[in-house]
Steps between C-alpha positions, in 0.01 A plus 500: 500500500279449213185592449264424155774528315662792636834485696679657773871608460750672693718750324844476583608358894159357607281680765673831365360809260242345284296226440372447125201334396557265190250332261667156399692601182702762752352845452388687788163630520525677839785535777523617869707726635567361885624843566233744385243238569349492154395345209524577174301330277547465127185282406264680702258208324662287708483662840352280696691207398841715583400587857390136537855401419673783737254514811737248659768757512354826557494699848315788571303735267607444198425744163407345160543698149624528211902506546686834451680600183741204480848561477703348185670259762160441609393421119777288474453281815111457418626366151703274612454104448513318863801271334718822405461661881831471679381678813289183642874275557601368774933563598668181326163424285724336291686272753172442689411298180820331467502376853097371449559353168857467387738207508843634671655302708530533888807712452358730253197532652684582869653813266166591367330468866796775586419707272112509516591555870739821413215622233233477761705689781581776285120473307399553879676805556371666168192372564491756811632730309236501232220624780605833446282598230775675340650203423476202282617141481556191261630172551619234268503685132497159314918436539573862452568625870355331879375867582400833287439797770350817352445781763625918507872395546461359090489122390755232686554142345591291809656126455482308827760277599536287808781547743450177657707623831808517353709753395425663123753680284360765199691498208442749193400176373478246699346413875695240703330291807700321687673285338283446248495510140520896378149612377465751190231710750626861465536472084159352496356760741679783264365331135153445702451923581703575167145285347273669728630868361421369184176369535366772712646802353637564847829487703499233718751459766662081536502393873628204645373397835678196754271301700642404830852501406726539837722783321464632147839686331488694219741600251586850507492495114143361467292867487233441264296221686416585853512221732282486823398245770175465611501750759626805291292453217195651603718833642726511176120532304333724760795748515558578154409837331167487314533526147135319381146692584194284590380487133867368353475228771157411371619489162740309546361246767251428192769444218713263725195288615421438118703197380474601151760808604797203554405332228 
């Protein structure tokens, strides 16, 4: 919602944590934080004007101030450009486009449709995951990976692949479906983390998720990439030992939402 100039935004999955207040050219002069009920404003010249813009979405009794000491991932979010922030994408961003604008065929286009269908499913159960507020989600980093989940566990690349209700076979390289064509999904989920770890500074752990496949056999051999289904990925995150505090999460959260870090 837009008001004289100023704009409303959601940071990260909308309706969740904050919501930033943006003049046009993208920097934020106040935001609200849904779960301390306050606002804190950065232009306190334009205070009025900012609670204009959010009265829509407050509740309660609601604080207004300066903010507190920001963070440096805090610093870093409120610099960055609206066309650089990763965290606003939808799962399959990129196929969503394809299927609204692109010229495949009805073939190709049935293959994309499956796969916007497996990205969703699996975007869904992340999605859930990412109410916690100790963790945090992105979708769709611009062709590197379908899902980047940050939380205490560490950082997990996850590629999502539909199973199509037939019967999948992992490969150290390669994932079979059926009898279809072999796909190159486990290499490309291993060179997508190995590029995370490099662009973050951080390890990041390749998973490979099947949607809806009616059995799903892995090689014994294939230990680096952990492959999951839709209903064991949330417990596999959940139940591993904490490595990353609330601050490295933070950090992180803001480098990976920056498209400038993959680039």
């Amino acid at each position: 919602m837009a008001k004289r100039g100023l704009a409303v935004a959601p940071s990260g999955r909308p309706g969740r944590g904050r919501l930033y207040v943006n003049l046009p050219d993208g920097r934020a002069v106040a935001w609200y934080d849904r779960k301390a009920n306050r606002i804190s404003v950065l232009a306190d010249e334009r205070r009025e004007e900012i609670l204009t813009a959010l009265r829509p979405y407050l509740t309660g009794t609601v604080a207004i101030g300066p903010p507190p000491v920001p963070t440096a991932a805090d610093l870093r979010r409120l610099a960055l450009r609206p066309d650089d922030d990763l965290a606003p994408n939808r799962p399959g961003e990129d196929l969503l486009g394809e299927l609204a604008h692109g010229s495949a065929g009805a073939r190709a286009r049935h293959r994309l449709r499956q796969e916007l269908a497996a990205r969703e499913r699996i975007g869904e159960v992340l999605d859930g995951l990412s109410e916690s507020e100790e963790w945090r989600v992105l979708h769709s980093l611009g062709g590197i990976t379908d899902h980047l989940v940050i939380g205490p566990p560490g950082v997990f690349c996850i590629r999502a692949v539909p199973g199509r209700r037939q019967r999948a076979v992992v490969g150290e390289l390669l994932l079979t479906v059926g009898r279809a064509e072999p796909r190159p999904d486990p290499r490309a989920c291993r060179r997508a983390a190995a590029y995370a770890t490099r662009a973050l500074s951080a390890t990041v752990t390749p998973v490979l998720v099947v949607a809806d496949a009616s059995r799903v056999d892995v090689a014994p051999t294939l230990r680096d990439v952990r492959v999951l289904t839709p209903p064991t990925l949330t417990p596999f995150l959940t139940a591993a030992p904490a490595t990353l505090k609330p601050p490295d999460v933070e950090a992180l959260f803001a480098a990976a939402r920056d498209w400038t870090t993959w680039t």
